[in-house]
C-alpha positions in Angstrom: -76.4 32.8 -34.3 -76.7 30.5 -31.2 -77.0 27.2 -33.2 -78.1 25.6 -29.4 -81.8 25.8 -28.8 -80.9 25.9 -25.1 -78.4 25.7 -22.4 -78.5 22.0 -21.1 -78.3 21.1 -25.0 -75.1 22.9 -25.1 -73.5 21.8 -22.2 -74.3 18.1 -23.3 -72.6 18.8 -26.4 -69.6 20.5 -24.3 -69.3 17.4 -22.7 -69.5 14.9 -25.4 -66.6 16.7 -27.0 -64.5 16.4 -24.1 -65.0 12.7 -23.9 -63.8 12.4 -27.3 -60.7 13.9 -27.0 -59.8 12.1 -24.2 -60.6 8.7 -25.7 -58.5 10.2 -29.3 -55.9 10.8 -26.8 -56.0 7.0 -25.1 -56.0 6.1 -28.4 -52.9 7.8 -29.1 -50.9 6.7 -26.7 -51.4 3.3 -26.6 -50.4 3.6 -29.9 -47.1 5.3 -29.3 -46.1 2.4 -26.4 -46.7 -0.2 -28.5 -44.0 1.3 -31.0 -42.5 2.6 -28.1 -38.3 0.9 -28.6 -38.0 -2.8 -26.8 -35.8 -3.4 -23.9 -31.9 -4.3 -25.6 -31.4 -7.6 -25.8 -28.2 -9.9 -25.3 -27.3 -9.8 -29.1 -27.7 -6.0 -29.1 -25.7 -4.9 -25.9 -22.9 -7.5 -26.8 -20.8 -5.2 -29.7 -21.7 -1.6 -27.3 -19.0 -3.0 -24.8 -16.4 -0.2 -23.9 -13.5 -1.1 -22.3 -10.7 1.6 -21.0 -7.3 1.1 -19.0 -7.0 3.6 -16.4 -3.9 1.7 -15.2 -1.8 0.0 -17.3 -1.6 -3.1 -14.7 -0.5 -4.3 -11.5 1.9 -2.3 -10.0 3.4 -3.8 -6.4 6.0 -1.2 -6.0 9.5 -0.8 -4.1 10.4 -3.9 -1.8 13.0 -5.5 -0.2 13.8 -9.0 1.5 16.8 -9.3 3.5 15.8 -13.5 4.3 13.7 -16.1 4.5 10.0 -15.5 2.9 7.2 -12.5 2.6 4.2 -12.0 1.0 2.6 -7.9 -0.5 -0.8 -8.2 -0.9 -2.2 -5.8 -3.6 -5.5 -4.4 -2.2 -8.7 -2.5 -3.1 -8.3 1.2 -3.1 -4.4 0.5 -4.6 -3.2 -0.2 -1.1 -1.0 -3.0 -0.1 0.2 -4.5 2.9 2.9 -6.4 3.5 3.3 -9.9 5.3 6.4 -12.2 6.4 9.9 -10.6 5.9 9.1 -8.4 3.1 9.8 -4.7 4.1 7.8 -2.3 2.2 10.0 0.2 0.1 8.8 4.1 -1.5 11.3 4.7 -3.6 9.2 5.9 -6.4 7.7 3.1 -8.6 3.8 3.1 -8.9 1.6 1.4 -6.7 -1.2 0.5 -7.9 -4.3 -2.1 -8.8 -5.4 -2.4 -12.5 -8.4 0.1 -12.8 -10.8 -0.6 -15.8 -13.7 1.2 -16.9 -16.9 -0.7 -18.1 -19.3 1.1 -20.2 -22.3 0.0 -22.5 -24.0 2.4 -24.9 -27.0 1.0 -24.2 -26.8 1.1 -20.4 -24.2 -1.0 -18.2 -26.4 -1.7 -15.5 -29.2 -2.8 -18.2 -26.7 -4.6 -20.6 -25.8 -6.6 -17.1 -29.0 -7.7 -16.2 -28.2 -10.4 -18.9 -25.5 -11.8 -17.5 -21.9 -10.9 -19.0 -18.8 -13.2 -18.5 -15.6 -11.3 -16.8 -11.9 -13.4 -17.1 -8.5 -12.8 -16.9 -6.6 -14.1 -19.4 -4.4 -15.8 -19.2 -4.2 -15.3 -15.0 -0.6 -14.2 -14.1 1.7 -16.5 -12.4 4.8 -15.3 -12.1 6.9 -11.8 -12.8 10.6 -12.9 -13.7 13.5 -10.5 -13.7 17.1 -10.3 -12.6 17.0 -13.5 -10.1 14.2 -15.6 -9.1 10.7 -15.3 -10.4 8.1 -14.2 -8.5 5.0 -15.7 -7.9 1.9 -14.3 -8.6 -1.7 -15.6 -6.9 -5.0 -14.4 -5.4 -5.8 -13.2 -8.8 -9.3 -11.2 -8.2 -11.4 -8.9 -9.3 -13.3 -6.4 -7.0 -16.8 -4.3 -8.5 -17.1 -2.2 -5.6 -20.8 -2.4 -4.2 -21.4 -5.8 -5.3 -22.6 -8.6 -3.4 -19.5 -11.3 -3.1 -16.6 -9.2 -4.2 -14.3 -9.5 -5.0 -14.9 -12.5 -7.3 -12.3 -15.1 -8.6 -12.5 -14.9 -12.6 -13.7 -16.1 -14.8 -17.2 -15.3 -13.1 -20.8 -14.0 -14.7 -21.7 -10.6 -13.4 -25.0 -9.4 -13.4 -25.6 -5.9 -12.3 -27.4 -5.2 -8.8 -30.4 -2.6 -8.5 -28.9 1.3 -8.8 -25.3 -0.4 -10.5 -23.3 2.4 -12.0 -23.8 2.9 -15.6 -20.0 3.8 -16.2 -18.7 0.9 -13.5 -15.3 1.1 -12.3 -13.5 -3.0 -11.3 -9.9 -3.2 -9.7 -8.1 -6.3 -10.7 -6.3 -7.3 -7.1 -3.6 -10.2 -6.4 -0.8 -11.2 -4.1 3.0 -11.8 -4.6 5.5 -13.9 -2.8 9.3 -13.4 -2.8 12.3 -15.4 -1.2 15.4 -14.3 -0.2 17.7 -13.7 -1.9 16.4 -11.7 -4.1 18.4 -9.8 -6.7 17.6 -6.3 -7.4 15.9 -5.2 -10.2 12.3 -4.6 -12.3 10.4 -7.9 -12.5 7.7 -8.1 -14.9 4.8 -10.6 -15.7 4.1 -11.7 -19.5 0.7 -9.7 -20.6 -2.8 -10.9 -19.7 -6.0 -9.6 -21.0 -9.1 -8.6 -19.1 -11.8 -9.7 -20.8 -15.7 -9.3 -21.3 -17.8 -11.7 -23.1 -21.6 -11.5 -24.2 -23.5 -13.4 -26.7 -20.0 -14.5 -27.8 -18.9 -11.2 -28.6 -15.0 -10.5 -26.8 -13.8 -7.0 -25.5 -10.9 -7.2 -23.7 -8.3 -4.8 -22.4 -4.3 -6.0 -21.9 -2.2 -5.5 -18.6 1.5 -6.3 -16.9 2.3 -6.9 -13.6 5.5 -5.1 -11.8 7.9 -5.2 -8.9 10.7 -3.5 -8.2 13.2 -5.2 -6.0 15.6 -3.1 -4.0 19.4 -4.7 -2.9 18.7 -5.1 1.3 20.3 -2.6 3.8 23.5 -3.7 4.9 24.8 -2.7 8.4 27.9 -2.8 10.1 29.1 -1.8 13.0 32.7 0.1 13.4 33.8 1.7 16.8 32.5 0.5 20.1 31.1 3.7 22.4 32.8 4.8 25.1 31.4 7.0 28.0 34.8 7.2 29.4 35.2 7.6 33.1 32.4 9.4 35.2 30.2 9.3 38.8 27.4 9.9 40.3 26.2 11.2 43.9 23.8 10.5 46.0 20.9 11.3 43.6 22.3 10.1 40.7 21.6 11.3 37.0 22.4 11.7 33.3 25.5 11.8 31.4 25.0 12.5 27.0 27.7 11.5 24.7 27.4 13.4 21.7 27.9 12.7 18.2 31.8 13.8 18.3 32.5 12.3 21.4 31.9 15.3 23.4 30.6 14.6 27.0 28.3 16.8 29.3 25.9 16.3 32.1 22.3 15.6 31.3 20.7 15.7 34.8 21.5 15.1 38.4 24.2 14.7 41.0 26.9 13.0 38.2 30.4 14.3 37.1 32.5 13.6 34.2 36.0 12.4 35.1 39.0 13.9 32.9 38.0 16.3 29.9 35.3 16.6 28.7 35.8 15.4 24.7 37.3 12.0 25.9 34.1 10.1 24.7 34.2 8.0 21.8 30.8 8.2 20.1 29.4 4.6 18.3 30.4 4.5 14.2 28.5 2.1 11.3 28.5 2.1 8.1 25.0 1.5 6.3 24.9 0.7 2.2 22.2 0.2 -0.2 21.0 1.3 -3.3 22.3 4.5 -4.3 20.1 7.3 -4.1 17.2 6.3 -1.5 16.7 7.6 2.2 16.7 5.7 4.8 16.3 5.8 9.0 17.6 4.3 12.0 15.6 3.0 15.1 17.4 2.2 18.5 16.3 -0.3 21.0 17.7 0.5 24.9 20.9 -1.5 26.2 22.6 -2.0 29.7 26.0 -2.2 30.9 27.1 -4.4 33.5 29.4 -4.3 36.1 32.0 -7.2 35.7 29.8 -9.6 38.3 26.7 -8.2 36.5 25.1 -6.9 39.7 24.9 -3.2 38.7 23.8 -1.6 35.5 23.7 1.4 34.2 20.8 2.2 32.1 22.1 3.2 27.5 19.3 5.6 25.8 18.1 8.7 24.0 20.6 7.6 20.9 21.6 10.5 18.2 23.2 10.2 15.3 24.3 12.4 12.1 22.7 9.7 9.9 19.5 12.2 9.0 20.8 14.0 6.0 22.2 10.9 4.7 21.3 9.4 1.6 22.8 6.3 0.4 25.8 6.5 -2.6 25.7 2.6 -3.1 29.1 2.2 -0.8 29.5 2.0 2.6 28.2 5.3 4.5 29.4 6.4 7.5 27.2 7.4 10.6 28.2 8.1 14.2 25.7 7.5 17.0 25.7 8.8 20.6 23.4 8.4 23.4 22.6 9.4 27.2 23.7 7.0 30.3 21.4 7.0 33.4 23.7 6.5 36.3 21.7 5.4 40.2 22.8 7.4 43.1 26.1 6.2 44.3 26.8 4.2 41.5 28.9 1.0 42.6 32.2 1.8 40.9 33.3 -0.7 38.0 34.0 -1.7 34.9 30.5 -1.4 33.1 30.3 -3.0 29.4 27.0 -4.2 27.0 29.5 -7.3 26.8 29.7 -7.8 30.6 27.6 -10.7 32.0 23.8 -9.5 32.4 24.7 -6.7 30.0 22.1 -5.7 26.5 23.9 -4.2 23.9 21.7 -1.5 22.1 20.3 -2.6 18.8 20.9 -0.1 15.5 18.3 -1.3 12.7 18.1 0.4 9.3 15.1 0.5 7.0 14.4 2.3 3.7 11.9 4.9 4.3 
């Protein structure tokens, strides 16, 4: 039974209806935002601070100072770089900034907004060891995508638009050592990172390390000797190997007498036992015994490469390659005569 005398009554009521729901529904959900949850506020982000070591500290790694001053500076990204007379060792320690996680339950980035006090405390000043301490400055702290990092502590950060909720800080800083230095681990007394809000404290504890390694030590042994030889018209090469063996390299040149009469270069390189090192060569000259002629010293070998150090004097021999002009003034030629460079031998860690 059609309880609508016609079809424009029915279609009103069709209508009415509709408008009702939709007004129940308004209704409703105005009602569910005003119950919806409030935005957190500083009392109730300030215990849902988590703070996580993914490093344990500062970590500056291998070094060595053979005099006066240097500086490593611990950088962003767990890199360092080295300044003054400081020579940069890898013999195996960890280097590395102090990584800490920050995370809030409620949302870091929301959490932030309300400001959140970051120190370190208190700031390392010095790691002390076997010999003289070393200081410790430049103490910061670097958010990564933050306007005016990386900030000195203590400092109130508040989180930027699209901050990570899980945000990852690197606590950075610079060292200073003096020669000498005596081998050795050098550590700093523990400091604690620390985040404060509404007076509540969460805090995470580091170190800071160094490991000092005893300088390379060179000395030299047996002066090289090319023994006699000459060159032609064109002139050319002459090599002195490792043994003392002598052939030609290039050119119009001749070895005088036999061939194994050369006497290669000898050192002796020590350090700390176990570690690898290499050798670079600068060129030399020999002069005659007025100094108007030279003969040009390069191309050096040596039997150094498999070598790796036992803590006492090593042995190494070095040879090298002459470069004789065409009709080469005879003489006396010598590193020592006047006008004459002797060739430099420097040693380094790798």
């Amino acid at each position: 039974m059609n309880r609508f005398p016609d079809k424009q009554e029915y279609n009103k009521y069709t209508m009415n209806t509709m408008v009702s729901r939709l007004v129940i529904l308004c209704i409703l959900a105005m009602s569910l935002n005003c119950y919806a949850a409030p935005p957190p506020s500083p009392n109730t982000c300030k215990s849902r601070w988590t703070i996580n070591n993914v490093t344990a500290g500062m970590y500056f790694g291998d070094f060595t100072i053979e005099s006066g001053t240097g500086t490593i500076d611990l950088n962003a990204g767990s890199t360092r770089s080295g300044g003054g007379n400081i020579d940069l060792v890898n013999a195996g320690s960890a280097v590395s900034t102090h990584q800490i996680q920050i995370s809030n339950s409620l949302g870091t980035a929301l959490c932030a907004d309300f400001g959140v006090t970051i120190s370190v405390v208190p700031t390392p000043a010095l790691m002390s060891g076997a010999g003289n301490d070393i200081p410790i400055s430049n103490v910061l702290v670097d958010i990564p995508g933050e306007p005016g990092t990386p900030f000195t502590p203590p400092f109130t950060y508040t989180a930027v638009a699209g901050a990570p909720e899980n945000l990852m800080v690197e606590i950075i800083s610079r060292m200073s050592a003096s020669s000498p230095q005596s081998s050795g681990l050098y550590q700093s007394a523990g400091y604690a990172f620390s985040l404060t809000q509404s007076g509540t404290t969460t805090s995470v504890n580091g170190v800071v390390e160094a490991l000092a390694i005893t300088p390379l030590t060179l000395t030299s042994g047996v002066a090289m000797d090319f023994g006699e030889v000459a060159s032609g018209l064109a002139g050319g090469t002459i090599v002195l190997n490792t043994s003392g063996a002598r052939s030609v390299g290039s050119g119009d040149v001749d070895i005088i007498g036999d061939s194994t009469s050369g006497v290669p270069g000898t050192f002796t390189v020590q350090g700390d036992a176990g570690l690898a090192f290499s050798i670079s060569y600068a060129n030399g000259a020999l002069t005659d015994s007025g100094g108007g002629n030279s003969i040009i010293i390069s191309s050096f070998t040596d039997t150094a490469a498999a070598l790796t150090l036992t803590g006492n004097a090593d042995p190494f021999s070095v040879g090298a390659t002459l470069t004789l002009t065409g009709s080469q003034p005879e003489g006396n030629y010598s590193t020592a005569n006047p006008g004459g460079v002797p060739y430099v031998v420097t040693v380094n860690y790798n």
